[in-house]
N, C-alpha and C positions, 0 to 999 in steps of 0.2 A: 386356231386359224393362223395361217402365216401371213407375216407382212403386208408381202405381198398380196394378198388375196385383198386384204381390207384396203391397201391403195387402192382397188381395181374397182373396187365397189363403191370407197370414196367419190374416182374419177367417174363412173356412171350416173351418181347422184350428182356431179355437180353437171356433166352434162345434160341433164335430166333439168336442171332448173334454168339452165342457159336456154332449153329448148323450148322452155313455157316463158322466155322471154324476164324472168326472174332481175330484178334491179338494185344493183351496188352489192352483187354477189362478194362474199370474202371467205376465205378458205384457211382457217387458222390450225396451225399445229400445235396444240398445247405442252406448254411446259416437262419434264418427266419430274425436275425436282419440286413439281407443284404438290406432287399427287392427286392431281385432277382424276376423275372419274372416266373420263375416255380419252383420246389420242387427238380425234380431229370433233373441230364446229365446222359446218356449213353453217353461213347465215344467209341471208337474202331477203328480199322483199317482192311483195307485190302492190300491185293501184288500190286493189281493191278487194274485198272478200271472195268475189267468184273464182278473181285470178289466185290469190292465196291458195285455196283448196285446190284450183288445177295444174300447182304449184305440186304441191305434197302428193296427190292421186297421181300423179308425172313420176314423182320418185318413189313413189311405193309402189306401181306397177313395173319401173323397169327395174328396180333390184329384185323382184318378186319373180318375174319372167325371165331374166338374162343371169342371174347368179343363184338363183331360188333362196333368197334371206328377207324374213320378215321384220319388221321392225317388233322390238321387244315390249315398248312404249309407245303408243299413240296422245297426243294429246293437243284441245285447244280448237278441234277441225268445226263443230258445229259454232261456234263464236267468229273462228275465221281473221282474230287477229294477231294470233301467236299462234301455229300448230309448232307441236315440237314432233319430230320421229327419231326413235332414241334405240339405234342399231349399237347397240354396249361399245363397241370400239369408235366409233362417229354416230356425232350427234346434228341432225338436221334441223337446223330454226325456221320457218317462215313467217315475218312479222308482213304487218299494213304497215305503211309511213309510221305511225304516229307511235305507235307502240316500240317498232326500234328506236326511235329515236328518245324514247322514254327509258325503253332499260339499258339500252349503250352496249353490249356486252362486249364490243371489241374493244370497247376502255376498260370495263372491266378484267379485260383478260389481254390486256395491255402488254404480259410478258412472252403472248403467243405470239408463234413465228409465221407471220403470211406466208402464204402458198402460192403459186401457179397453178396451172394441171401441167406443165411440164416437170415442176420440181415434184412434184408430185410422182410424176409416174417415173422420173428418172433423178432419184437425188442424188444427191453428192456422196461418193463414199466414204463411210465413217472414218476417219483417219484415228488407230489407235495412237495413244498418248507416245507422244516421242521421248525416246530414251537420252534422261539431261548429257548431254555429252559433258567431258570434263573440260572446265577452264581452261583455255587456252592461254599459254604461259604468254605472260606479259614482256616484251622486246626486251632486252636488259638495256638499262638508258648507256647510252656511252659516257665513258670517263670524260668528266670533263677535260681540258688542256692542262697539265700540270703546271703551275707557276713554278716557277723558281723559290724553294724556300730560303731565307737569307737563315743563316746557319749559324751560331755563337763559334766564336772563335774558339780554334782548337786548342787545349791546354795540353800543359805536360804533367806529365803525374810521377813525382818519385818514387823510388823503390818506397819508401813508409807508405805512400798512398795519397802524400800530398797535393794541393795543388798549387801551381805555380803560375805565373804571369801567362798571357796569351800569345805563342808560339809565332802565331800568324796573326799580325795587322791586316784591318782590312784594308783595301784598296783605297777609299776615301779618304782617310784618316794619313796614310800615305805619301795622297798626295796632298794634302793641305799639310805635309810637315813639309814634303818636299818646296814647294813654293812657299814656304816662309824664309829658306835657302839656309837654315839652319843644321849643321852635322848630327852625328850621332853624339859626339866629344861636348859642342856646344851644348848642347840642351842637358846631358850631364851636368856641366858645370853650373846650369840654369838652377838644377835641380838641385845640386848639394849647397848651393849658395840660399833655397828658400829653408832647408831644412835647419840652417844654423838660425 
């Protein structure tokens, strides 16, 4: 049976129990990674035994007349506070008060997805699993501002490979000889006179 056919038949029983005036209707979709035994629960309620059974005789006559599908299971009808109709792909509950609210089973099955009869007859299309696109290449950061690196002063290398005194003064150094008002001759002399 296709899909569709079982929404079609779902959506008849539940307007079937809307039409016997059926109370705190819910319409669950069960799980697939449950492994639950059918697709969909009808649950619903009635006041009282009469209404319970005119509940279930409601939806066993119009699935029976308007789609010609019998339910595979009957059960519960002469007691009248739990009938179950058990159509293999949806399963019909009709509790009294007291009894739903003793077994619970929309807590029980807590991971199923409420329905409408809209979503129901028109759901959402299944959207296959999107293909991971690839990473998207992260901005390159920009270069920070380059600072000025202060540079060791240049030497000279002689032919052997040695090295010698620093070519270039820095500018600093420069000028604190300059303002001490000292020549190149004087400080010379400064100098051979500490080496004695």
């Amino acid at each position: 049976m296709s899909t569709q056919d079982i929404r079609q038949q779902v959506a008849l029983a539940l307007k079937a129990v809307q039409n016997k005036k059926a109370e705190d209707v819910a319409l669950l979709q069960l799980p697939r990674e449950s492994s639950a035994f059918t697709d969909y629960f009808l649950i619903c309620s009635g006041n009282n035994a009469r209404q319970v059974q005119a509940i279930a005789d409601e939806v066993d006559e119009r699935l029976s007349k308007d789609m010609r599908v019998e339910p595979n299971a009957r059960e519960g009808y002469e007691t009248a506070e739990w009938i179950l109709l058990d159509y293999v792909d949806f399963v019909v509950h009709i509790f009294n008060a007291e009894r739903r609210a003793y077994y619970d089973l929309e807590r029980l099955w807590k991971s199923a997805h409420r329905l409408t009869l809209e979503e129901l007859l028109h759901p959402k299309a299944e959207v296959a699993p999107a293909v991971k696109a690839p990473a998207a290449k992260k901005p390159a950061k920009k270069a920070a501002a380059k600072k000025p690196v202060k540079r060791a002063a240049a030497t000279k290398r002689t032919r052997k490979g040695a090295v010698t005194k620093p070519a270039k003064k820095s500018a600093k150094s420069a000028a604190k000889k300059a303002a001490s008002g000292r020549t190149s001759a004087q400080r010379a002399a400064k100098s051979a006179a500490r080496r004695k």
